[in-house]
N, C-alpha and C positions, 0 to 999 in steps of 0.2 A: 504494500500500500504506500507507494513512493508521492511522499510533496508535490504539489502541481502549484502551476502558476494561476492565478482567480480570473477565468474566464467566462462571463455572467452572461447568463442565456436565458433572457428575461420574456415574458411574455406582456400584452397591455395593458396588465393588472399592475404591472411592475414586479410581480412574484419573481424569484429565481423558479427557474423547471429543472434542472440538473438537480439529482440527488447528490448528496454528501456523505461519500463513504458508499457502504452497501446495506443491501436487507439485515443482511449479518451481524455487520458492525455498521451502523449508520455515524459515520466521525470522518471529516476528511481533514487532513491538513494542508496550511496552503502555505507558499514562503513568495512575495512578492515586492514589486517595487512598484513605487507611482512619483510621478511628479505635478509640479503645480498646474502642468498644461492641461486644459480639459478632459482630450483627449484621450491622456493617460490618466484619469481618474477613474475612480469608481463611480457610476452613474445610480442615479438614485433608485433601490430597491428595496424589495422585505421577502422575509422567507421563514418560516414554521420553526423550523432551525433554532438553536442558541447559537451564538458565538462570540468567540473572545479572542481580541485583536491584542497582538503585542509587537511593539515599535523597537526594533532590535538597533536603527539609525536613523537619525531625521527627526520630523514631526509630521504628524498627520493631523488636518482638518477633519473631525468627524461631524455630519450634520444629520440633526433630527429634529421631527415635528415642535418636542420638548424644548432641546436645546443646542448649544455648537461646543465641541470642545478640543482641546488641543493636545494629543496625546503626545509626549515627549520621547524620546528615547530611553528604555527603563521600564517604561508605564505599561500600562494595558489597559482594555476598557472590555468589558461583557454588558452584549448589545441582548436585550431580551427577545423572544421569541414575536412574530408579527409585526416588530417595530420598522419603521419607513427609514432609512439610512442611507449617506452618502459620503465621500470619500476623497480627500485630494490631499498629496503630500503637500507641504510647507517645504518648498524649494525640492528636495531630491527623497525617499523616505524608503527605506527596506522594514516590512513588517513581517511576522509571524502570525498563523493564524489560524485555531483550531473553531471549526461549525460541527455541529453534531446534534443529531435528535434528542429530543427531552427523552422517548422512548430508552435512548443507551443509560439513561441513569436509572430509571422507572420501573422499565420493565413495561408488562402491563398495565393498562389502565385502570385495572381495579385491584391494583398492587396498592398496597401499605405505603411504598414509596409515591408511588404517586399521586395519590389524595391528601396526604397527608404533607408533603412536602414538594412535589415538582408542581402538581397543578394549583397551587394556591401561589406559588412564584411567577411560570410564567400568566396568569389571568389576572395579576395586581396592577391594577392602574396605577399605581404610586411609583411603579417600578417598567423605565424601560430602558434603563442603562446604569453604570455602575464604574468609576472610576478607579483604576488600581492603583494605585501609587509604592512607589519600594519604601519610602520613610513611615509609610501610616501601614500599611499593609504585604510586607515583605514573606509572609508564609502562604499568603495568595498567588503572587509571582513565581515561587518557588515549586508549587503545585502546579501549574502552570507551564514551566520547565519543562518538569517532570514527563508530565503529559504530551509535549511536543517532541520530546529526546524519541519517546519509547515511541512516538509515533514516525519517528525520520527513522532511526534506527530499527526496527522491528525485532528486538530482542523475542527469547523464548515468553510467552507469555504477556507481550506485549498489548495486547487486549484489556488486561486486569489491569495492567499500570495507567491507561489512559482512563480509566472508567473511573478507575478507585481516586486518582488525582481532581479530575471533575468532578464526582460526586463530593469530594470535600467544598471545592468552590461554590457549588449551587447547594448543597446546606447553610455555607454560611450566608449565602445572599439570601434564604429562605428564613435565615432566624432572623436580618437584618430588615428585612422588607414585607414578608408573607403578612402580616400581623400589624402592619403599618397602619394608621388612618388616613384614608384616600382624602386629603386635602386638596391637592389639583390636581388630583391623580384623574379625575373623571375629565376635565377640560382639556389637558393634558393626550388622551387616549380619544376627543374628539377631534382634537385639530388633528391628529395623525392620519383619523379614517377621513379626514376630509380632506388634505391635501393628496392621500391617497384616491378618491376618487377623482377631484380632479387632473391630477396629472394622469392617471387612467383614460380620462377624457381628450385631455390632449395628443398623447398619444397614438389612441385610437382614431383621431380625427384631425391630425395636422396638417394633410393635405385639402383642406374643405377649410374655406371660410368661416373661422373660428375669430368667435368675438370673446371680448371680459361678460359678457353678458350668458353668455354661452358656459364659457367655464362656471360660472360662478353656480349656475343653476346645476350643473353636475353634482354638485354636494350641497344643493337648494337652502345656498347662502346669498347675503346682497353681495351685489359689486364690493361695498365699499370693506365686508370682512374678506369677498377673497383677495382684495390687496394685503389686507393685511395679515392674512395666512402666509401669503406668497413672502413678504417683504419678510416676516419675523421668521421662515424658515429657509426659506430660499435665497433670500436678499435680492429677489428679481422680483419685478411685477407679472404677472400671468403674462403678458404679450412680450414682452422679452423673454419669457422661458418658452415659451411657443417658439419662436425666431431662432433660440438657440436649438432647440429638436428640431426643427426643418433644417439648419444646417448641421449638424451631426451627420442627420439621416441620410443627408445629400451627399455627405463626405463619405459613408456606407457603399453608398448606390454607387459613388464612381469609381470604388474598386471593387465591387460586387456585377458589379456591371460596366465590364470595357468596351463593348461594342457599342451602347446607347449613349447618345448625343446630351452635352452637357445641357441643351435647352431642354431637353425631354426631361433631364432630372429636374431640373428646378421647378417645370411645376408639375410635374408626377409629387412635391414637397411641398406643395401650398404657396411659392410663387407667382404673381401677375407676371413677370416676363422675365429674362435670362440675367439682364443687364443687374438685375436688383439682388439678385439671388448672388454673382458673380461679386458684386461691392460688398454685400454683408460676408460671403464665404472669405473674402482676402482678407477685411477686418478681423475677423473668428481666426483664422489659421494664418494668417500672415502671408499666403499665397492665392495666386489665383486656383480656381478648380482644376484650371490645365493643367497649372503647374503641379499641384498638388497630386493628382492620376497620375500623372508623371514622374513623380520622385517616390511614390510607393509601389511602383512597377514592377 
């Protein structure tokens, strides 16, 4: 079960669809690098999954519905199950990174462990991240380790070392948080299903004349909250995060597609005409689309 690099196969939900690990052992680990360029970011997703990200060099930007934070080199951060997250090193960043089904620690659903201790974790509103730090929290990191060694390495027995090191970390986050009183824990878990449907909406319909009016009613908000969904987690307004997925998807298409004409991309992406599509893609990538088909050839 060798390390991979995080290669996100998302559908218009924003779900991940790639399993993690297998039926067997559902745990994969991942070792990766990003930088501050878009493109080499992690793109905003969510997945059933736990997992827990550890910054081996660099810093990571991590954003969520909740809130943004800056994981250091040291650090680590365990993202809850469901939760909407997104991803960009701070100048250059190598992270480590184990995802893994609540199921590997559980068991069963109608296991002792999991009534009693995984599902009152990941179903807490109060709780949809968790910051590791080595000065406050250095037996968490260590477990952590643990669990990433035995999973690069695949020692005899390798299976129990990854389970037994996690299970320590999701009890302690279960005596820290399961028990919690949900104070924004409930507003907190609405903004998350609502910028999730809207960017679902975008998504799904970036090629078609999409308005603020349009998104906003995808998660049957006014205008003027889904600005300020968009602005307090995205730090975009809805019509500029629309403009940057038309061009993304455009940069897609023209290495996914080399024989089709870069006019045909632009508004197969929700462009009026080439010219438009062409000034915003140079702005976004620093190149023209030519150029840009052309140096990843």
């Amino acid at each position: 079960m060798a390390l991979q690099k995080c290669m996100l196969n998302l559908n218009q939900r924003l779900k991940e669809l790639d399993p993690h690990g297998t039926l067997e052992f559902p745990c994969a680990g991942y070792s990766s690098y990003y930088t501050d360029r878009e493109e080499e970011s992690i793109p905003w997703h969510w997945h059933e999954d736990l997992e827990i990200i550890h910054i081996v060099e660099g810093c990571l930007e991590l954003k969520m519905p909740s809130e943004t934070v800056y994981i250091e080199a040291g650090s680590a951060f365990f993202i809850n199950s469901n939760i909407l997250h997104y991803g960009a090193g701070a100048d250059r960043c190598h992270l480590h990174s184990l995802v893994f089904s609540p199921a590997l620690i559980s068991g069963n659903e109608d296991s002792v462990f999991a009534r009693k201790y995984i599902q009152p974790l990941i179903s807490s509103n109060s709780f949809s991240g968790f910051s590791i730090l080595p000065a406050e929290y250095p037996e968490l990191l260590q477990w952590f380790c643990q669990a990433f060694h035995a999973m690069k390495q695949e020692p005899d027995g390798f299976e129990f070392i990854v389970r037994e090191n996690l299970s320590r970390i999701c009890l302690f986050l279960t005596q820290k948080f399961a028990d919690k009183p949900d104070l924004q824990g409930t507003a907190q878990n609405q903004n998350n299903l609502r910028i999730r449907k809207m960017l679902e909406y975008i998504h799904k319909n970036y090629a078609d004349a999409v308005t603020l009016s349009n998104i906003a009613c995808a998660a049957d908000i006014s205008e003027r909250e889904c600005l300020r969904c968009f602005q307090k987690t995205i730090q975009l307004s809805p019509i500029q995060y629309l403009l940057k997925y038309r061009i993304m998807r455009g940069a897609e298409k023209l290495l996914d597609c080399p024989e089709e004409s870069i006019s045909a991309i632009a508004i197969s992406c929700g462009f009026d005409s080439p010219s438009s599509f062409s000034q915003l893609f140079k702005r976004f990538y620093n190149r023209t689309p030519r150029e840009y088909r052309r140096s990843k050839a």
